[in-house]
N, C-alpha and C positions, 0 to 999 in steps of 0.2 A: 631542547631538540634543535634540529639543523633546517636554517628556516626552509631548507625543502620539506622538512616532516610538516611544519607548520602550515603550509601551504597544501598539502595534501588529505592534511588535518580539513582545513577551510573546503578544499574541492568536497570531498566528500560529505562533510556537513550541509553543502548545497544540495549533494547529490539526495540527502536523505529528505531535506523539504522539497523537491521535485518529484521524490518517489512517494511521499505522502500526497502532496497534491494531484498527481497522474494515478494514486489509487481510487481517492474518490471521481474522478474524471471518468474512469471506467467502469467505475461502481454505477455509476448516473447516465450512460451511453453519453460522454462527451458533454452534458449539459446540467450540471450542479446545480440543484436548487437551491434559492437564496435563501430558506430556511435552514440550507446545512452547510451555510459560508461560513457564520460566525464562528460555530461548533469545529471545523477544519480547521481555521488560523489558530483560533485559541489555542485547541491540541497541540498546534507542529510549534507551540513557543516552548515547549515542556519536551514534548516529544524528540525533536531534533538533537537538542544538548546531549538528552540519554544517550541517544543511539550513540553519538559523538565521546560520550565518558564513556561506553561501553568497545567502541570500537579502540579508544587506547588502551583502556587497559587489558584488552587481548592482544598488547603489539603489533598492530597492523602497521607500525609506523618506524615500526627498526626494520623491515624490511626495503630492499630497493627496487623501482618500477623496474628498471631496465631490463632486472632477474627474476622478473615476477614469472612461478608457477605453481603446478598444483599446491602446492604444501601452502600459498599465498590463500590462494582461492577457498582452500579447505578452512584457515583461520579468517576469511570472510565470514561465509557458511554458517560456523558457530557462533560471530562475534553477532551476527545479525539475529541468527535463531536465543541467542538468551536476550537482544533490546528486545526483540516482541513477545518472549516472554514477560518481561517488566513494564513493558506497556501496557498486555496483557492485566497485569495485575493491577497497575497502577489504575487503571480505568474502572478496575471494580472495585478499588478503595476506594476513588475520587468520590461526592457526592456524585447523583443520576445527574444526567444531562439529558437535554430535551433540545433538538432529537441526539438521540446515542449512537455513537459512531457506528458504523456498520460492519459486520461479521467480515462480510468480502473486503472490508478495508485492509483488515489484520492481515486478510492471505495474500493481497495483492499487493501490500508495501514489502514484505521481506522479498517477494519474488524479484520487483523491479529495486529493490537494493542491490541484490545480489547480481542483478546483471549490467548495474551502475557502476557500480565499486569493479565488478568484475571485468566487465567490457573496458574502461577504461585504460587498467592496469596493461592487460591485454593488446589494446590497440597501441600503447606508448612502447612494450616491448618492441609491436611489429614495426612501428616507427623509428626507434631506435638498431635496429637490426637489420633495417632496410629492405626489408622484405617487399615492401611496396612497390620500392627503385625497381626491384631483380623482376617484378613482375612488368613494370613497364617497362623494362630492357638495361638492365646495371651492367656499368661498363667493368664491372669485375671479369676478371678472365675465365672463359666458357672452362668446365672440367666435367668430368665424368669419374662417379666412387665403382670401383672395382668390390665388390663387396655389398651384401646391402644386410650386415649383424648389427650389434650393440654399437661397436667401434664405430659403423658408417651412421649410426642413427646420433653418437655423443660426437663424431665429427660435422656432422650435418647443422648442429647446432651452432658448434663453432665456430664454422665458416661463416653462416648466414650474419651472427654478430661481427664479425670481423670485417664483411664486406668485401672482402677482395678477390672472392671468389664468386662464380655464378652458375653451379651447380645444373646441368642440365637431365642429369638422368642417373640411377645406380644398376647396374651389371651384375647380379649377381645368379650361379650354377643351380640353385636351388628352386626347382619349376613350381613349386608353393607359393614364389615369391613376385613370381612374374605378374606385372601387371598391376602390381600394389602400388601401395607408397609408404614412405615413412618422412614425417616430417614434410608432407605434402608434395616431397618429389618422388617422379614413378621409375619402377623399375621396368626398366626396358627390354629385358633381356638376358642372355646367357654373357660371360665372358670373350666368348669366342667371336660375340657380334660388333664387337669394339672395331674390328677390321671394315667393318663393313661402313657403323656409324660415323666414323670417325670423320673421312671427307665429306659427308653428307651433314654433320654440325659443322664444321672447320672446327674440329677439338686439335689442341697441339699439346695438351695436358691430359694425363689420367693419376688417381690418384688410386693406391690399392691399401685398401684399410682392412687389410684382414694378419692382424698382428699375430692371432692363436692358431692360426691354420699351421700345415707343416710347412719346411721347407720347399718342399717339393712343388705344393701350389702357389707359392709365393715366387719360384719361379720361373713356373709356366705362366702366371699371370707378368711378369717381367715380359716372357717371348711373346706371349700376344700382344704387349704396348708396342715392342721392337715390329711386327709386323704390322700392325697398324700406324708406322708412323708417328707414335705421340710421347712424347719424353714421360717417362713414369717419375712419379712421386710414391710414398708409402708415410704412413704412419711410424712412431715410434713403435720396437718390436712390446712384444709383448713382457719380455725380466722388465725393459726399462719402466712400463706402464705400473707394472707391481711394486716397482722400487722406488716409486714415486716420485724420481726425478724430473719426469715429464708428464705431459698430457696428450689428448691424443689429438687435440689441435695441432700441435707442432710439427706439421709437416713438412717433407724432408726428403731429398735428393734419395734414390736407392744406393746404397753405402751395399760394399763387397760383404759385409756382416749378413747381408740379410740375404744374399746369394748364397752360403757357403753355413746360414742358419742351421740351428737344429731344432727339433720340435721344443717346443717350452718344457723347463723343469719341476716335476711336481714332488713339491716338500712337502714331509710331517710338518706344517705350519703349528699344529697346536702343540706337538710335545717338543719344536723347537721350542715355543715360544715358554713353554713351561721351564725346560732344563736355562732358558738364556736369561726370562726376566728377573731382572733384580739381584743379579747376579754379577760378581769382580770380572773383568774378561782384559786379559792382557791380549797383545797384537806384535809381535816383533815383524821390524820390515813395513812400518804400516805406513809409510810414504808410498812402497812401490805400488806396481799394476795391482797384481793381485792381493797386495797387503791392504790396500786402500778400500778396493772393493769388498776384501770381508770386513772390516769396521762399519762400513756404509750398512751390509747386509745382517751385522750383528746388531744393530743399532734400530731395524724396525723389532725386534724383539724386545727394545728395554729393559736393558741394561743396569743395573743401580752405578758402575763405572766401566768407565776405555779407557783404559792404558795404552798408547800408542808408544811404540818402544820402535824409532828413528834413527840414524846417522846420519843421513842427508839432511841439513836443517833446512833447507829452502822447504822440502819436499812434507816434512812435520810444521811448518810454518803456516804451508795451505792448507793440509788438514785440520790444521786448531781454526784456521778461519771458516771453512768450509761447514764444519761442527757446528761454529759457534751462529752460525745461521740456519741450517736445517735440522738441525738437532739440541736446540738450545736446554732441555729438558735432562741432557745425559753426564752426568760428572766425568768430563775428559781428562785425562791427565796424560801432557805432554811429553815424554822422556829422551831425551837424548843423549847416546848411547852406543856403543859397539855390543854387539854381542858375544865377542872373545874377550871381551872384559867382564871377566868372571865376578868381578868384586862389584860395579855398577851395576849387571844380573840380579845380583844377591842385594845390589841396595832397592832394585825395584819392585823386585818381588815382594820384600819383604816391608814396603811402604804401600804396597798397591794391594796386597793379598790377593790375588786373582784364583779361585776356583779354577777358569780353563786359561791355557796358554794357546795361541794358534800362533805356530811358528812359520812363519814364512820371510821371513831373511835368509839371502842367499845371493854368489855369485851364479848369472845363469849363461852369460854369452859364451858360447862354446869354444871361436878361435880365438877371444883374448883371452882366454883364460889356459888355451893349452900351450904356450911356450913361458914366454917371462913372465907370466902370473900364474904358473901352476901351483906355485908354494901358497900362494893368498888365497886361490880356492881353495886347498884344503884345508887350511886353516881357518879361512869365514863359515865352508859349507859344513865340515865334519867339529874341525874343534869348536866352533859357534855353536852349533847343534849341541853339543855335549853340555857347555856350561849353562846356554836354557835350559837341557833336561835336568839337570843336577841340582842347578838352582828352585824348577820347580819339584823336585821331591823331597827337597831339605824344606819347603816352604808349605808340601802339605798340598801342594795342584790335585786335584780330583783328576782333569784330562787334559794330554799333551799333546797337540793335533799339528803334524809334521805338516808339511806342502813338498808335496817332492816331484821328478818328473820323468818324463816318459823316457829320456835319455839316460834314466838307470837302468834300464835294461840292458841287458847285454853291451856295458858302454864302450864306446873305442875313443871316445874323448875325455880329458881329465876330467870337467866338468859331470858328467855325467857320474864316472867311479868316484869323486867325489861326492854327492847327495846319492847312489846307492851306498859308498861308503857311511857317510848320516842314516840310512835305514838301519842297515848295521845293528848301530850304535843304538838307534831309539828300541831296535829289540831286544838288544842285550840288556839293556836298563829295567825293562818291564821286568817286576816282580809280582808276588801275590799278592793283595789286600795294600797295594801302595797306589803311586800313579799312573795312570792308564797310558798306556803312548799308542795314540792311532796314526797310522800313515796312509796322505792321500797322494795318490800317481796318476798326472796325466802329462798329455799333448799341448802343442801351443797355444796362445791365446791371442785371438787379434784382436790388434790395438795394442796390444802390450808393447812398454819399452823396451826395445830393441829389435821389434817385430818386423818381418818384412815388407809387412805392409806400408809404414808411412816412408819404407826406406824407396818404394818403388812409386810413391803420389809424390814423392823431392823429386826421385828419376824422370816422370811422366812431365810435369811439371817446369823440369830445367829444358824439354824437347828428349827425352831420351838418350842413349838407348837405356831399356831397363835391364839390370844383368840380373840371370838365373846362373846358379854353380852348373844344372846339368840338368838336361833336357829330362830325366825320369825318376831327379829328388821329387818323394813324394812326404808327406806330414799330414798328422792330425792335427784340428784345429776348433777350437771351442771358443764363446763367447766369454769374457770376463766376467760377467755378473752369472755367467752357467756353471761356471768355475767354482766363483767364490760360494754359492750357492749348495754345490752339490761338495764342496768341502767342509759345508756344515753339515749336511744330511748324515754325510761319513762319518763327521766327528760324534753327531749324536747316537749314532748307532754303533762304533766303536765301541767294542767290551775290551781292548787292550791286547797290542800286541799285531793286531791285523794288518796287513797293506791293501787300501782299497784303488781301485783301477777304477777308474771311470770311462762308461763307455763314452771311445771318442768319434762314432761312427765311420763314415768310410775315410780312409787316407783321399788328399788331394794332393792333385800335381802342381809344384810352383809354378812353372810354367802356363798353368791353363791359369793356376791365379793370376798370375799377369795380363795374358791376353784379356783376361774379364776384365780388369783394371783400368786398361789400357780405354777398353769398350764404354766403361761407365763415365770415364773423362772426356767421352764428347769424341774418339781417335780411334783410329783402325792402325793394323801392324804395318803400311807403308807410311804412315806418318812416324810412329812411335816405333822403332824398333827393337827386339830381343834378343840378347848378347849374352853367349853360354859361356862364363867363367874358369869354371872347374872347381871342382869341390874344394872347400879350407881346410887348414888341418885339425883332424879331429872329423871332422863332418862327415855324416852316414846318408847313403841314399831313401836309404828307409829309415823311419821308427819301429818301435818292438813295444810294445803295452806290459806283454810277460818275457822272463827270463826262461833260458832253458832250464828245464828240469822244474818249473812253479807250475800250478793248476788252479784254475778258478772254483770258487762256491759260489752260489747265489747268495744274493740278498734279498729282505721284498720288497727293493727300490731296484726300477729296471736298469737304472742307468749305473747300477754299483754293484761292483763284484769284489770278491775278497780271493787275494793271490795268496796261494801257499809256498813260502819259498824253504831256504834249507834253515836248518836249525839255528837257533841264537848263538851269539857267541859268549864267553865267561868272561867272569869280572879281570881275570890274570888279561887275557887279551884286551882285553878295553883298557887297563893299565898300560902295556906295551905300544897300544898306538896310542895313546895320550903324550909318552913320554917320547915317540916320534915326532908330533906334531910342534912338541914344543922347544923343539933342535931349529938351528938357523937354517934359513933358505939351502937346501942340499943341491939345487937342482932343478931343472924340468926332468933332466934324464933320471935322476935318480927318485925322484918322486914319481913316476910314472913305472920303474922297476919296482917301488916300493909298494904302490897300487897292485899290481900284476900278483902280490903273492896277498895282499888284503883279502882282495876281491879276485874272487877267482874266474867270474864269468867277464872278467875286463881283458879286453884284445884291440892292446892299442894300435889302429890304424897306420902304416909303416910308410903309406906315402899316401898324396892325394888322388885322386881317382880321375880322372881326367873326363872332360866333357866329351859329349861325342860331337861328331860333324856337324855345324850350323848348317840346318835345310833355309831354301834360299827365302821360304817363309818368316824366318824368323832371324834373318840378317838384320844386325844392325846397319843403321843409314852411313853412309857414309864410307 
């Protein structure tokens, strides 16, 4: 052991001849008679060691004080109640003694053990968690928990250990609650009283720990810190808490995610975890945003292997490191790779045997890819997509779960009739009793590479201005881990064939995302200014979820619908555009005519759309 064990070994060995000698003390009202001294020492030379053999080997000593709780106290409890049992015994093995220990001894020593041992453990947490300091005034910074659930009672705890915080009161809507405490601090209040409290503590912090709430009270609770004056903090949300990347100590600046949140995802967690554990699971694209994020999220299911199937090596370099530390338990296999490389498809597949494929490679930036790289989307987006499907039906894939997006609709940029042109494809492929091909359709992801979002914290960041294309582009936009998430739900519920939509709740304006931006960086719009560009080419003022002429069905997951679109197409046509794709660079013009008779709901955009009038609101400086 570690000579702290040793030493705690020793404290409590004391504790138990203290608690024997303060039994008979009280057995005798404080005054021991000297006919029952001898009989007391002799016992505690026997007595003590047991209780002490008995207290290791119930492990009370691989535990550590600092984190001493219930589950500590309970293996007290038992370890105490079987020494006096064996005391118990041993006394009526022993020959009689004269006089014989007294009844009240036996009841009185476990009790004052248990509050030796226990108070101890006890008092060294509060002293180590400074609970002491906070009460005689700890210079941790004053805060106030928005919230008073699970989150505020497993944050409460955190802070108090960490010390840098000093905790004055929790806010929480729920009039139940009013007037409690948890963890010894009281609840004060409604949320709305934050305005009021706020000057009257000098709080210039609030912190809102309510991760599983909706969007919508996380941020109203946002508007009440802004009128009360007090810079808000939050918790990790609630995917992150489940994903286990974080905890809920980690608290944290309010990030535009949590503004523009959606309510938490809820998955078939048991029949994922059925259909994924122990199970081959390939991953193309699995450096990017969303390829990374479904590995991470396949990966609490346990997996017997990951195939990460890469072209960016820097970006598959992290991932094997990232693995190889919070997941060390999963056979990864690193592959690097083009996906239009039919022959390295076919070599990994058939080295890796993957059960499911999740395809998410893909070119996705709209205006590089609509003039001098229109040839290379379609060539990474459609003929990539083909030779993973082909590769997994030669190799026996059970399901082929597309990643596709919301700019298949009705697209007017290459980008887009390219991956509806891959939907296509993964219909035409689906036969009977072969490989299932499910396709998932959504909206943006923030955070994601190439996302708006860190392009306008560079902009905020340099002093502005930040540019928007036009004043009433609007987009849907979803969390990454809500993404990757509900593209497994899809996958698991996919019988072949289906295009799922995921709901991406209400469209937002880029614009008001800015000004928020702008807002949470500490800046108002005459510091930071807003500078309307005009749309790129290709770029639509809206998104479309469905195509004309497709219709939704339910599912019994809310947030997934299945679009009905037109028929599949024949193996003669998947031949003809195969032996288009693999002609030299034609063109942007010609590839975009070529697209037009594909895909027939593609209407390519003929010029850019022009901003409207900068109001003097939203003038750039300068």
């Amino acid at each position: 052991m570690h000579i702290r064990n040793w030493m705690a070994l020793a404290h409590d060995a004391a504790a138990a001849a203290i608690a024997w000698y303060l039994a008979y003390w009280l057995r005798f009202n404080t005054e021991i008679p000297e006919l029952n001294v001898p009989s007391m020492a002799g016992n505690m030379l026997w007595v003590v060691p047991l209780q002490a053999l008995v207290f290791f080997s119930f492990g009370m000593y691989r535990g550590i004080w600092r984190y001493a709780s219930v589950p500590d106290l309970q293996r007290i409890a038992l370890a105490v109640a079987m020494a006096t049992l064996l005391i118990a015994l041993m006394l009526v093995m022993l020959p009689h003694q004269e006089p014989p220990v007294p009844r009240s001894v036996l009841l009185l020593d476990p009790l004052l053990l248990i509050l030796f041992l226990g108070g101890s453990r006890l008092g060294y947490r509060v002293w180590k968690e400074r609970r002491l300091r906070n009460v005689l005034g700890s210079p941790g910074k004053p805060v106030v928990i928005l919230g008073a659930g699970d989150a505020a009672a497993d944050l409460l705890k955190n802070l108090a250990r960490a010390g840098d915080w000093r905790v004055l009161g929790l806010l929480d809507d729920n009039p139940g609650k009013r007037g409690r405490q948890i963890q010894g601090v009281n609840v004060l209040g409604k949320l709305d009283d934050l305005v009021e409290l706020a000057p009257r503590l000098g709080l210039e912090r609030a912190i809102i720990a309510m991760p599983s709430a909706s969007h919508q009270s996380r941020r109203r609770a946002l508007e009440i810190c802004r009128r009360a004056g007090v810079q808000a903090l939050t918790v990790p949300s609630y995917q992150d808490l489940m994903s286990g990347k974080v905890t809920v100590s980690q608290v944290r600046n309010i990030e535009l995610d949590d503004l523009l949140g959606r309510d938490p995802v809820l998955l078939d967690e048991s029949r994922l975890r059925e259909w994924i554990r122990g199970r081959s699971i390939l991953v193309t694209g699995a450096g990017g945003s969303i390829g990374s994020e479904l590995c991470r999220q396949i990966a609490r299911f346990a997996p017997a292997r990951l195939a990460l199937y890469e072209l960016n090596e820097f970006a598959l370099y992290r991932m094997e490191q990232e693995f190889a530390g919070q997941f060390p338990h999963i056979e990864l296999s690193c592959v690097i790779g083009d996906v239009k490389d039919a022959a390295r498809v076919a070599e990994a597949l058939a080295a890796h045997r993957p059960q499911l494929v999740f395809h998410a490679a893909a070119y996705k930036h709209v205006p590089l890819m609509e003039e001098h790289n229109a040839w290379e989307a379609m060539r990474n987006n459609v003929l990539g997509t083909w030779c993973v499907a082909a590769a997994a039906i030669a190799h026996g894939v059970e399901k082929f779960v597309m990643v596709s997006t919301d700019k298949a609709v009705n697209p007017t940029n290459v980008m887009g009739a390219s991956k509806r042109l891959a939907e296509i494809v993964c219909q035409g492929l689906q036969a009977k009793d072969a490989t299932r091909f499910v396709i998932v359709r959504f909206g943006n992801v923030l955070g994601s590479a190439g996302s708006v979002i860190p392009k306008f914290r560079e902009q905020i960041a340099r002093g502005g201005p930040v540019t928007v294309t036009h004043p009433e582009i609007t987009r849907y936009f979803m969390s990454i881990p809500e993404a990757a998430q509900l593209v497994l739900q899809a996958g698991l519920m996919g019988g072949g064939g289906e295009i799922f939509v995921l709901d991406m709740g209400e469209p937002v304006k880029i614009v008001d995302l800015a000004r928020e931006l702008i807002r949470l960086s500490g800046y108002d719009e005459a510091d930071i200014g807003i500078e309307f560009t005009g749309l790129r080419p290709g770029e639509k003022l809206y998104e479309e979820l469905l195509a004309d002429g497709e219709h939704t069905l339910p599912t019994p997951h809310p947030k997934l619908r299945i679009a009905k679109s037109r028929a599949a197409p024949d193996a003669r046509w998947i031949e003809e555009l195969l032996a288009w794709l693999r002609q030299t660079n034609p063109g942007a013009v010609r590839v975009r005519e070529q697209l037009a008779e594909r895909v027939p709901e593609y209407a390519p955009q003929a010029r850019p759309v022009a901003a409207a009038p900068e109001t003097p609101a939203t003038q750039a400086p300068g």
